[in-house]
C-alpha positions, 0 to 999 in steps of 0.5 A: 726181293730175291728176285730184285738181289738176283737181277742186279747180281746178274747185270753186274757179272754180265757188265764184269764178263763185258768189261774182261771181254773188251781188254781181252779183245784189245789185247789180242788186236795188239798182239796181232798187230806186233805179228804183222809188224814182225812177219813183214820184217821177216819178208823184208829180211829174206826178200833182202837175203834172196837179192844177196845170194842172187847177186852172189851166184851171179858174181861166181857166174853159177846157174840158177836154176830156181824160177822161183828166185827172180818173183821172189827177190821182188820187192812185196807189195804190202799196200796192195795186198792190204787193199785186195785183202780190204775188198775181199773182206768187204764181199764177202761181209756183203 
């Protein structure tokens, strides 16, 4: 009999530590997805910054020296590194 108590007390607290598990698990996929949404505002934002002190050094005519500033005023290609990242989690799950 103690040993019936047991296994039912023991199937319930791994059906509780499941459940706590998998709400744990879907917020922590939303708060991953809000970070994203918010990193790719930021990159938008200062891809949009770079273009304007770009356009601005060029309307006081002064050097830029960064070769850096024209790749990084470009527009960031979010769909493709969303596949590239896609494929290569794909390999390596392989």
């Amino acid at each position: 009999m103690l040993a019936v108590v047991l296994g039912l007390e023991a199937v319930l607290l791994t059906s509780f530590v499941l459940i706590r598990q998998n709400a744990i698990d879907r917020t922590s996929e939303r708060r991953n997805h809000l970070d994203l949404q918010i990193n790719l505002l930021a990159e938008e934002e200062a891809t949009k910054i770079l273009k304007m002190l770009g356009e601005i050094a060029v309307h006081l005519k002064l050097p830029v020296h960064d070769p850096d500033n024209k790749d990084l005023s470009q527009h960031t290609q979010v769909e493709s590194i969303a596949r590239d990242l896609r494929a290569r989690e794909k390999k390596e799950a392989e």
